[in-house]
Backbone as CSV, one residue per row, in Angstrom:
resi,resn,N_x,N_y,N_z,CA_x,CA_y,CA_z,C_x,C_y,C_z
1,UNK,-54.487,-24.075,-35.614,-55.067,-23.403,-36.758,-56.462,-22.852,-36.425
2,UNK,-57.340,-23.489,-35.642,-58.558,-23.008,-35.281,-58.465,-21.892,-34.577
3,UNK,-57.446,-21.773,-33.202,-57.509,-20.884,-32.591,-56.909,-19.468,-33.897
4,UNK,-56.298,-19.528,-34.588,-56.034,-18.546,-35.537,-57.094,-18.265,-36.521
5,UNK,-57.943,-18.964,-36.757,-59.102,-18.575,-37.409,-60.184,-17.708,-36.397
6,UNK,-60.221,-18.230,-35.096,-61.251,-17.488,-34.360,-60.720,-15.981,-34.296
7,UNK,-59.510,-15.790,-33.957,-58.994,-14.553,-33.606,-59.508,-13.903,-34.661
8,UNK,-59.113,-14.445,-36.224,-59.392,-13.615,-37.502,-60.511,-13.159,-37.358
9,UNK,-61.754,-14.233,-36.998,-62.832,-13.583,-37.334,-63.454,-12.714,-35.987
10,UNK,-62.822,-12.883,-34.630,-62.694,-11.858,-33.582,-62.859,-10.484,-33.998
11,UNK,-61.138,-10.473,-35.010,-61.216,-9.388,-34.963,-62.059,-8.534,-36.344
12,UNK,-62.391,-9.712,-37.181,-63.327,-8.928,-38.073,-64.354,-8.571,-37.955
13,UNK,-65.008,-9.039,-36.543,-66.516,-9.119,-36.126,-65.918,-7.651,-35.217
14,UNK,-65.136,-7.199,-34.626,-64.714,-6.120,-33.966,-64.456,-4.779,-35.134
15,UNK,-63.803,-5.275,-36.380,-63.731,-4.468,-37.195,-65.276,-3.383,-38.075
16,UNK,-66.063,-4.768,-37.822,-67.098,-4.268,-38.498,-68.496,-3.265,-37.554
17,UNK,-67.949,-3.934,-36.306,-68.973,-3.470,-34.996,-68.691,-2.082,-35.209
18,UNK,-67.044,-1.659,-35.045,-66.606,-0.143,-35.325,-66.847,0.832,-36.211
19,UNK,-67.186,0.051,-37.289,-67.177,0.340,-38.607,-69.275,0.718,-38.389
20,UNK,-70.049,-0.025,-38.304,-71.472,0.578,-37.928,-71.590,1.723,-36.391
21,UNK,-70.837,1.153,-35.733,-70.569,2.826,-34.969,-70.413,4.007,-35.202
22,UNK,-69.211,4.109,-36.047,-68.701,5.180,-36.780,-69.847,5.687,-38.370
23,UNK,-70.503,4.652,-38.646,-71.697,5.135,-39.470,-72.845,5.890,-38.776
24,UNK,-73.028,5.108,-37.552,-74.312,5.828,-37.214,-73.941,7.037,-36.617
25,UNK,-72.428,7.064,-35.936,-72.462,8.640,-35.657,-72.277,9.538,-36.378
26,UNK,-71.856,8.795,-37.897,-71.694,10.481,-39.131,-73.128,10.356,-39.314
27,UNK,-73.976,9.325,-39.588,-75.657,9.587,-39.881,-76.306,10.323,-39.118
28,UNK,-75.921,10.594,-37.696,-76.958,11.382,-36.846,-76.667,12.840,-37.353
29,UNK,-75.607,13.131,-38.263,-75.729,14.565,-38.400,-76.835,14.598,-39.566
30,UNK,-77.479,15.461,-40.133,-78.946,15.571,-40.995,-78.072,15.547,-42.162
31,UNK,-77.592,16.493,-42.889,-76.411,16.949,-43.723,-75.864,16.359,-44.162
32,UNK,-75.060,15.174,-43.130,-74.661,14.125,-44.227,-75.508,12.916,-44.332
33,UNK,-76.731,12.940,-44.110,-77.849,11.954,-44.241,-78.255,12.896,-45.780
34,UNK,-78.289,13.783,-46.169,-78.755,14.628,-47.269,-77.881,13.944,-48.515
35,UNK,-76.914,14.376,-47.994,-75.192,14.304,-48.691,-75.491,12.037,-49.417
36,UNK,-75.899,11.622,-48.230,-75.529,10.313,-48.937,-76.896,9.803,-49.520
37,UNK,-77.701,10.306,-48.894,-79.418,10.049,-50.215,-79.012,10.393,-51.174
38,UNK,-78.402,11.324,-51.906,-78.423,12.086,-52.765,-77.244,11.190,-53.428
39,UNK,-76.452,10.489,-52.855,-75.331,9.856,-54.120,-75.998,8.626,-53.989
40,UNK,-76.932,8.302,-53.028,-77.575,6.740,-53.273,-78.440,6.673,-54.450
41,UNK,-78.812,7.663,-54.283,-79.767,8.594,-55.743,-79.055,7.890,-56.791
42,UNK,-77.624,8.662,-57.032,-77.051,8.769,-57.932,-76.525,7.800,-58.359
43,UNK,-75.953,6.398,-58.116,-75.246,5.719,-58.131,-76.034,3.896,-58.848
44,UNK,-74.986,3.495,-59.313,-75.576,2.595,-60.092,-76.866,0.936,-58.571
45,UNK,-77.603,1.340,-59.324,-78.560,0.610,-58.066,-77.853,-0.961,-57.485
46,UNK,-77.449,-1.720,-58.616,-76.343,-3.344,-58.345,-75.276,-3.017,-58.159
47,UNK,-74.847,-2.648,-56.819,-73.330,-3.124,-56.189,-73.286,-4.751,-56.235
48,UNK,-72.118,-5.157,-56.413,-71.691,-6.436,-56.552,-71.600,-6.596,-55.159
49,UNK,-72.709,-7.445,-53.837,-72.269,-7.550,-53.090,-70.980,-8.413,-52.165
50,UNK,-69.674,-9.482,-53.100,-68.989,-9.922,-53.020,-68.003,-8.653,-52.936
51,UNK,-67.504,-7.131,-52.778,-66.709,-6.667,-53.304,-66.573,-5.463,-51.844
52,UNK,-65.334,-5.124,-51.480,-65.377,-4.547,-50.037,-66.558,-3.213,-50.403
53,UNK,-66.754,-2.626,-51.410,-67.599,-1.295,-51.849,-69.128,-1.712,-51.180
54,UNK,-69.687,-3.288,-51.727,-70.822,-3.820,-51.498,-71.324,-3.777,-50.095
55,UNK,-70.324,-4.586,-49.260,-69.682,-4.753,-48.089,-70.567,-3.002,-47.511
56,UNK,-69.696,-2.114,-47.556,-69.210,-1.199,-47.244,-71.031,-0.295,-46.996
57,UNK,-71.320,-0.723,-48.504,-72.331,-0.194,-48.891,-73.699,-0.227,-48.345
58,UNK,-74.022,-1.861,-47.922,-74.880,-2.640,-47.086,-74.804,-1.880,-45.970
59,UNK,-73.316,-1.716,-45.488,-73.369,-1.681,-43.321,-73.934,-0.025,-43.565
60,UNK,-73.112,0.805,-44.522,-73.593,2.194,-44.922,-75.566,2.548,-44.969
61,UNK,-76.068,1.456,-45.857,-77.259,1.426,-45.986,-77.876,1.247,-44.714
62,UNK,-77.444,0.307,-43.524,-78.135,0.040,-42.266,-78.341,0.867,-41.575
63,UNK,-77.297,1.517,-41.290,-76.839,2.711,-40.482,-77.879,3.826,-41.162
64,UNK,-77.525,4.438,-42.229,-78.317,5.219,-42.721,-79.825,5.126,-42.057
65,UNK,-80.553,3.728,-42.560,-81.923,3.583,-42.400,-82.189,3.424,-40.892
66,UNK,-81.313,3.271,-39.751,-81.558,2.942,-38.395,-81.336,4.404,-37.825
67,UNK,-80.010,5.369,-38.402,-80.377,7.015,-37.754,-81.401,7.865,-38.604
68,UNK,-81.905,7.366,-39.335,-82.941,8.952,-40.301,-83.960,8.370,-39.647
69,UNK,-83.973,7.005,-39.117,-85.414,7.156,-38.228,-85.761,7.388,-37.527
70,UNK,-84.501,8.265,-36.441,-84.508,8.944,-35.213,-83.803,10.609,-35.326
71,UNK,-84.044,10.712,-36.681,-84.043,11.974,-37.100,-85.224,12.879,-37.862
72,UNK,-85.277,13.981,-36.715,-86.496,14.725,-37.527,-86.333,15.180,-39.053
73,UNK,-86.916,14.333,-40.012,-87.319,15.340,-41.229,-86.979,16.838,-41.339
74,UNK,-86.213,17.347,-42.177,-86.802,18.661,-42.504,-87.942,18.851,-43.489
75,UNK,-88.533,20.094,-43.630,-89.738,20.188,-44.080,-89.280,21.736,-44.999
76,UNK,-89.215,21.086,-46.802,-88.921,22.346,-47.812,-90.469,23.279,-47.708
77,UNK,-89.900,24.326,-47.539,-90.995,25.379,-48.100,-92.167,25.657,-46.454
């Protein structure tokens, strides 16, 4: 039973590694760093963090804040 628990969480610790990969490479585009400020904006501020959205939302938030800081600003006007 143990060895079936490690695998589980193997592969969830693999699931999620992929899962902040695949964030930071849609974040390095500017556009959709625009695109998701703008619904973080929008969106109710308490995600329930027990809930895959929360989940989702957090690794989303990391990613976000770890590529816009190696992204130049644009500058309106």
């Amino acid at each position: 039973m143990a060895a079936f628990d490690q695998d589980e969480s193997t592969a969830s610790n693999r699931q999620r590694l992929y899962m902040k990969a695949s964030m930071k490479h849609l974040f390095s585009n500017p556009l959709w760093c625009e695109f998701w400020e703008k619904r973080r904006l929008d969106r109710a501020p308490n995600v329930p963090p027990d809930t895959a959205e929360g989940d989702f939302s957090r690794i989303a938030e990391r990613a976000y804040e770890a590529a816009i800081s190696t992204i130049p600003l644009r500058r309106n006007g």
